[in-house]
N, C-alpha and C positions, 0 to 999 in steps of 0.2 A: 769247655763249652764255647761252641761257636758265637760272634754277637746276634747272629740271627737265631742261634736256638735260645739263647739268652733273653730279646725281645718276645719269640713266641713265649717261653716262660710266663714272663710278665704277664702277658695277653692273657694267657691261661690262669693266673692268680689273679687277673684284676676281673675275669669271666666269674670265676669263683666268689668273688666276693662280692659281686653284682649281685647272683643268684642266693648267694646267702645273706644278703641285703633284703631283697626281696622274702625269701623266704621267713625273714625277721619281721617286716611287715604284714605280711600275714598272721602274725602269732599277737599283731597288736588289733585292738576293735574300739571305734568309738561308739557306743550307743546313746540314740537322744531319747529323752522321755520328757513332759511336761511342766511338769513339779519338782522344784528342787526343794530338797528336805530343809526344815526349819532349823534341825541339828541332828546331830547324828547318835544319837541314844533311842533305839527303838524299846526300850523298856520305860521309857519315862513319856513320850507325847502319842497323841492318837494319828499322826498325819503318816498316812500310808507311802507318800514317798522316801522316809526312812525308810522301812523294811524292800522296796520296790528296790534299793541301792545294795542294804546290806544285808538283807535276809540271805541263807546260806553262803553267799561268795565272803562274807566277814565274819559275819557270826552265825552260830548254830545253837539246839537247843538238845537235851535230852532224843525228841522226836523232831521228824522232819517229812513234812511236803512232798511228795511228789510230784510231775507236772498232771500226773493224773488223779489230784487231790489225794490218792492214798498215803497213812502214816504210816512212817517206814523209819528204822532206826535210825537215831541221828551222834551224840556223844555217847548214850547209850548204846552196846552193840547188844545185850537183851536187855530181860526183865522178867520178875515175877509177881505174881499179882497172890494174896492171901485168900482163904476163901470163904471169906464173909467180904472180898473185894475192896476191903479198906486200906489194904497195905500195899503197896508197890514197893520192891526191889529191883534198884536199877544197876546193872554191870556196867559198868563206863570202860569205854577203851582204853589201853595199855597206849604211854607215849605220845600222850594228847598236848601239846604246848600250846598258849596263847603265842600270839607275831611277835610279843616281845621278850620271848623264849620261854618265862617262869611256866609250870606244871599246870596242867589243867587237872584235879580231881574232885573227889566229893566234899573237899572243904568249900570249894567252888561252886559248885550246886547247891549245897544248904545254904551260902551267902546269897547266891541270886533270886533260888526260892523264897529267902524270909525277907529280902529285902522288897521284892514284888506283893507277899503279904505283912506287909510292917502296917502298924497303924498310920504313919504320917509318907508309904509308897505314892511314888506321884506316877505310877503305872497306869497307863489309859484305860486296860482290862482288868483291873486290880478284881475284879468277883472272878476270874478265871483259878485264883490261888484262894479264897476265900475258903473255901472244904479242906485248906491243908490242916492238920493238927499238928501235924509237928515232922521236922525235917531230921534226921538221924546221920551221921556219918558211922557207919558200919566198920570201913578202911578206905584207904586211899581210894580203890576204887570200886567200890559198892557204897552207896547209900539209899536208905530207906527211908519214903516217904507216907507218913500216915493221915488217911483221911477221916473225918468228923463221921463220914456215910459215905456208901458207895458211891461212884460216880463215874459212868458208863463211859462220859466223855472225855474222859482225865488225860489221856493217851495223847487224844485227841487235839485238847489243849494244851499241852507241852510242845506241840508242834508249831504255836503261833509264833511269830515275832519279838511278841510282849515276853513271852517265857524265855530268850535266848539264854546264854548262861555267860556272867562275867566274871570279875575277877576285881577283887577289893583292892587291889594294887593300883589298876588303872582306870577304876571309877571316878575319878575325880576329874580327869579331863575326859570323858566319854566323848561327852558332846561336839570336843574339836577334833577329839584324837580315838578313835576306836578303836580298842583291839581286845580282836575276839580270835577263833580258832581255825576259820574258815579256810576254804584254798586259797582263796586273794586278802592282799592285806591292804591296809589303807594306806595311803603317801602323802595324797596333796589334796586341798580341798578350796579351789576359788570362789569364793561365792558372789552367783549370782551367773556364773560359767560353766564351773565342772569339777568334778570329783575325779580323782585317777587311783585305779587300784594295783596293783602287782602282784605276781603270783605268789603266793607261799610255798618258799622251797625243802620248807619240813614240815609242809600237810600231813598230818599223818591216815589221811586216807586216800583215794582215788588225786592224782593230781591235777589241774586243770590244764587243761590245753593250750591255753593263751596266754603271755609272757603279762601283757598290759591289756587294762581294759580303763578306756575314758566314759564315765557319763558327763554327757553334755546337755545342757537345759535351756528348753528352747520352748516359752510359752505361748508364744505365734500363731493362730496354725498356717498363715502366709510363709514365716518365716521356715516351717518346719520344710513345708512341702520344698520350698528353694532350697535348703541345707540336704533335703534328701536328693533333689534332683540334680545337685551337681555335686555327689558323692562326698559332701564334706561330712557327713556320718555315713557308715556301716548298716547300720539300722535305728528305727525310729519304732519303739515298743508304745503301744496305745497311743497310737496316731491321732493327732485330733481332727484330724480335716479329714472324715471320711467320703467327700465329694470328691475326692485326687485320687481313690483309689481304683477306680478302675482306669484310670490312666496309669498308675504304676503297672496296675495287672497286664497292661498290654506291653511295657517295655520288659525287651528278654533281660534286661541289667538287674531287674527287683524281683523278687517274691513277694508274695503279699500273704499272709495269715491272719484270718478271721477267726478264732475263737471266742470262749464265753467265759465268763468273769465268774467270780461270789456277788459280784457288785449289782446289791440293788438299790437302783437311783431313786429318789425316793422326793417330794414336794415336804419336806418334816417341818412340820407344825410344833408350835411352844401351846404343848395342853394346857398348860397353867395361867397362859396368857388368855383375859377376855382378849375378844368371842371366843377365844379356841378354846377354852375350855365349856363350852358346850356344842356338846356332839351335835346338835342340826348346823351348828354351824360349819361341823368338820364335813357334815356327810353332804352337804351345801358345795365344799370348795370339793370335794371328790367328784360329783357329779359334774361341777365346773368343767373340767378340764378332758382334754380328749387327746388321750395320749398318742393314738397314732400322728395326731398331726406333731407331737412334739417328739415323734420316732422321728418321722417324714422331716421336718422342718431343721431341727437340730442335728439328727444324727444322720440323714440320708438314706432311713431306711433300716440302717442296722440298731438292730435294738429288739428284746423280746419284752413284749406286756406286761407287766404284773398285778397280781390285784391285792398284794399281800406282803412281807418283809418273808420269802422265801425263794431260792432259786429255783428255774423250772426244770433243769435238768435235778434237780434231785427228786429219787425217787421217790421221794414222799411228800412231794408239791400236790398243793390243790388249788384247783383253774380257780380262783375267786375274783376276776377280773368283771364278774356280771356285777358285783354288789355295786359298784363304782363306775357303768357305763356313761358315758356322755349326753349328759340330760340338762342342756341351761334352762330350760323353763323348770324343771323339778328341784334346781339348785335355787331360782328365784320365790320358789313356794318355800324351799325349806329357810330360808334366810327370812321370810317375811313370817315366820313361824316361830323363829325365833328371834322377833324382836329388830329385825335392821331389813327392812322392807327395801329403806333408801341405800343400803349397804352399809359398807365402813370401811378407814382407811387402815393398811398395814404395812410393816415393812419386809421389803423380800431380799434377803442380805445372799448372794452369789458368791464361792470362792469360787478360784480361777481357771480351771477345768473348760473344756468348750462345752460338755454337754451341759453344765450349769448357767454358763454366761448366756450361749444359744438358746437353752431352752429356758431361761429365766424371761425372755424378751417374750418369746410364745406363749406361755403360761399368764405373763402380765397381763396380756391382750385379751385372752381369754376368761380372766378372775374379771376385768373390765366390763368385759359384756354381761354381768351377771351382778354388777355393781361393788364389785371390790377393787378399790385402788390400790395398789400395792407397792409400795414406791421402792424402786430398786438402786442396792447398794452395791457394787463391786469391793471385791472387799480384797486383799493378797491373803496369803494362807496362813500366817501368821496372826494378822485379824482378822480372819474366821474364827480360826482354836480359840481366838484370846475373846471375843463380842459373843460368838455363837455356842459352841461347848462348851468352852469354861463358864463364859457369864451368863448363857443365858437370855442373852440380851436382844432379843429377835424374835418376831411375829413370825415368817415362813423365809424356810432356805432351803437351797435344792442341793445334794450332795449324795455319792454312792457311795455305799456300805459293801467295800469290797473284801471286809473281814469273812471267814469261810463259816457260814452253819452259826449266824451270830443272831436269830430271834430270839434269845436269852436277852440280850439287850431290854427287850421288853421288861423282863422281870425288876429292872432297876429304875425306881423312882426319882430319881438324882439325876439320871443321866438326859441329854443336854434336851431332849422333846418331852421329860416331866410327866411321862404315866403313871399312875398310880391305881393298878388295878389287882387287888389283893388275890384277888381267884387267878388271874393271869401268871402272879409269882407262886402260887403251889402248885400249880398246872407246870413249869419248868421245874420247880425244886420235885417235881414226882416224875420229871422225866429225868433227871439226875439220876434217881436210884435205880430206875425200871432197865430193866436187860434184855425182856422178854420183846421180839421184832416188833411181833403185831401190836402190844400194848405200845410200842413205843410211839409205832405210826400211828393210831388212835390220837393219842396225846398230841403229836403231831399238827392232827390236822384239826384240831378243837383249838391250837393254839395260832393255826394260820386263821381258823375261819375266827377267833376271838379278837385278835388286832384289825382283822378287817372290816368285820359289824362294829366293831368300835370305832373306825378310820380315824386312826390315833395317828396317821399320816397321808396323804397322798399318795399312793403307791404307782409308780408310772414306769418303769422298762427296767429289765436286765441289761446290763451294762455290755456292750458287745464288745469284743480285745484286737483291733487290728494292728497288725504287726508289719512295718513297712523295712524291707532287709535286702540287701546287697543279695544276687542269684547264689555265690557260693558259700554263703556262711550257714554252718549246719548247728543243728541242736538246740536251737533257740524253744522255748515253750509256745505253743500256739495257745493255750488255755491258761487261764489266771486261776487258779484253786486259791490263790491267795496273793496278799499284795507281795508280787516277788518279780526280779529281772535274774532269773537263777541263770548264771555264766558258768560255773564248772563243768559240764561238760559240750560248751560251744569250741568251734572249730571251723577253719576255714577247708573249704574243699581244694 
């Protein structure tokens, strides 16, 4: 070999290694989102930026999500159901490993099933496994699960987050160290920066496309909008600064994706706390408030109405937005009706979300003219779950319920807004059994208009999902069926 054909060589391997540099780059994605998880066990706390991280890229459950809200088989590849409906038989996939190789089967299912319905479970959805009776291992990989009574949405529920399926081997560190069965496995976890995942190279289903994926958290929305505009993330899932986005939309560098969430945002009220535990006073602060201004104000527009704890793209939504229209003089009759003429003071405790901080300020302003002082807390998400959900400890907070098809919530008296309306919970325990469509959507809609004549909360907008992303990164989810940043089948163009 000549030295000149020697040199082009080189030229030619160092070309090659360029482009397969680059083409490595590609296979890596930083995505930012808001909320960085409290810890990393989504069977154990309610804060949706867990599962936003590791819902199917880490862990999976029995059933699984769609981006089109449909459940679709997940560790289970089928199923049968008995037929009086109480028995489920689940097939589990052949060659299923958790990331730190041991076996995924049905010893593995019946421990994460009983351990979710245990007496002392610290599962956020813990009524979701309530109807189990009993969890069976059949074989390795069949197990059969028996229910108390039918329950139409059992399926359903298997798909959430709370349901993923573990492993008694590496429970003990969940929290720092995850490992589940997913395509991407978990590496590094900065807190207070980023989480980094990797792909799993003995997936045993569909592989993902991406070598590495970074979440980055960024609770700014100044700071987001700069991170995205000089390309130091890939993409930014539930944007919070949605005033930037049609500035993105105009540059050919971004896509921009608007979708619709589960998440209804909601003004939730402590029933049990005077005044709120008397309804002129709730149907007082519902009237208070005027929600386009706190569409318009907070969110820039995007946001759909509600007048109920129900999404409106579902087909069985009812417009109940008239019970609660924007009435301060009919809020000041019904408060001097019940007793506080001159008003009263309360506290309005904000986690960290823009459309809570945002719209907490709106909402203040608004309970003001009407004679309610509302003295507002910021609170991090950690003291949120720990003052508001768990304790209790709060007058009115703003926060979206972006769990899928979750007015069941209502049925529980404990949980953190304290209803206690006994017709409410037979009215879900009779939609539990009922299979038939039309009875369902009856029940349905007696259970949207029964929270809302009771305005057991403020009901104020469907949570909008704008998705802010580099022009050639593909497969990303424009829709939130559920709290998820689902990456297995993203790709760069």
């Amino acid at each position: 070999m000549t030295t000149k054909t020697f040199k082009l060589g080189l030229l030619s391997a160092a070309a090659l290694a360029a482009s397969a540099g680059l083409a490595m780059a590609k296979s890596d994605i930083v995505v930012a989102m808001q909320l960085e998880p409290p810890h990393l066990d989504p069977t154990s706390a309610a804060a949706g930026a867990i599962d936003s991280v590791l819902y199917s890229n880490v862990f999976e459950g029995l059933t699984r999500f769609g981006s089109d809200g449909s459940v679709n088989p997940g560790l289970a590849k089928s199923w049968e159901i008995s037929e009086d409906g109480k028995t489920y038989t689940f097939m589990l996939h052949e060659g299923v490993t958790f990331h730190d190789g041991s076996a995924m089967d049905a010893e593995d299912v019946k421990f994460s099933l009983d351990r979710a319905r245990a007496e002392d479970s610290a599962n956020a959805q813990k009524a979701l496994f309530e109807g189990i009776e009993n969890v069976e291992v059949v074989d390795p990989l069949t197990v059969k699960v028996t229910l108390a009574a039918p329950n139409g949405s059992f399926l359903f529920n298997m798909a959430w987050g709370d349901a993923v399926i573990v492993a008694p081997e590496s429970i003990e560190n969940i929290k720092t160290n995850p490992v589940g069965t997913g395509a991407f496995k978990f590496t590094n976890w900065v807190q207070g920066d980023k989480i980094d995942l990797e792909k799993n190279g003995a997936y045993w289903g569909t592989p993902a496309k991406l070598d590495k994926v970074s979440f980055k958290f960024i609770s700014d929305p100044t700071a987001a909008f700069a991170a995205v505009m000089a390309e130091d993330v890939n993409a930014f899932v539930g944007f919070p600064a949605p005033e930037n986005l049609p500035q993105f939309e105009a540059d050919p560098r971004f896509q921009v994706l608007v979708g619709s969430t589960e998440g209804e945002t909601i003004l939730s009220t402590n029933n049990k706390m005077p005044p709120f535990d008397n309804v002129k006073v709730r149907k007082a602060l519902a009237h208070a408030i005027d929600r386009q201004a706190i569409i318009d104000g907070a969110m820039f527009g995007y946001g759909t109405p509600i007048g109920t704890h129900f999404a409106p793209h579902n087909p069985d939504y009812v417009d109940l937005t008239g019970n609660s229209a924007y009435d301060p003089a009919m809020a000041k009759e019904l408060l001097a009706e019940a007793g506080y003429a001159d008003g009263f003071k309360t506290t309005l405790k904000l986690p960290p979300p823009s459309y809570a901080r945002r719209g907490g300020e709106i909402i203040a302003a608004q309970l003001r003219a009407v004679g309610i002082e509302a003295e507002i807390s910021n609170l991090e998400w950690a003291q949120w779950l720990e003052q508001v959900f768990r304790g209790k400890d709060y007058g009115l907070t703003i926060v979206s319920h972006t769990e899928p098809f979750d007015i069941g919530i209502y049925a529980r008296p404990d949980y953190y807004f304290q209803y206690d309306n006994p017709s409410f919970q037979q009215l879900i325990a009779d939609l539990g059994v009922e299979a038939d469509p039309a009875k369902r959507s009856a029940l349905l809609a007696t259970a949207q208009e029964t929270i809302s004549g009771d305005y057991v909360n403020g009901y104020l907008f469907q949570l909008a999902y704008p998705t802010v992303a580099n022009a050639k990164v593909k497969g990303l989810w424009k829709d939130a069926p559920t709290q998820a940043t689902d990456l297995t089948g993203v790709y760069w163009e």
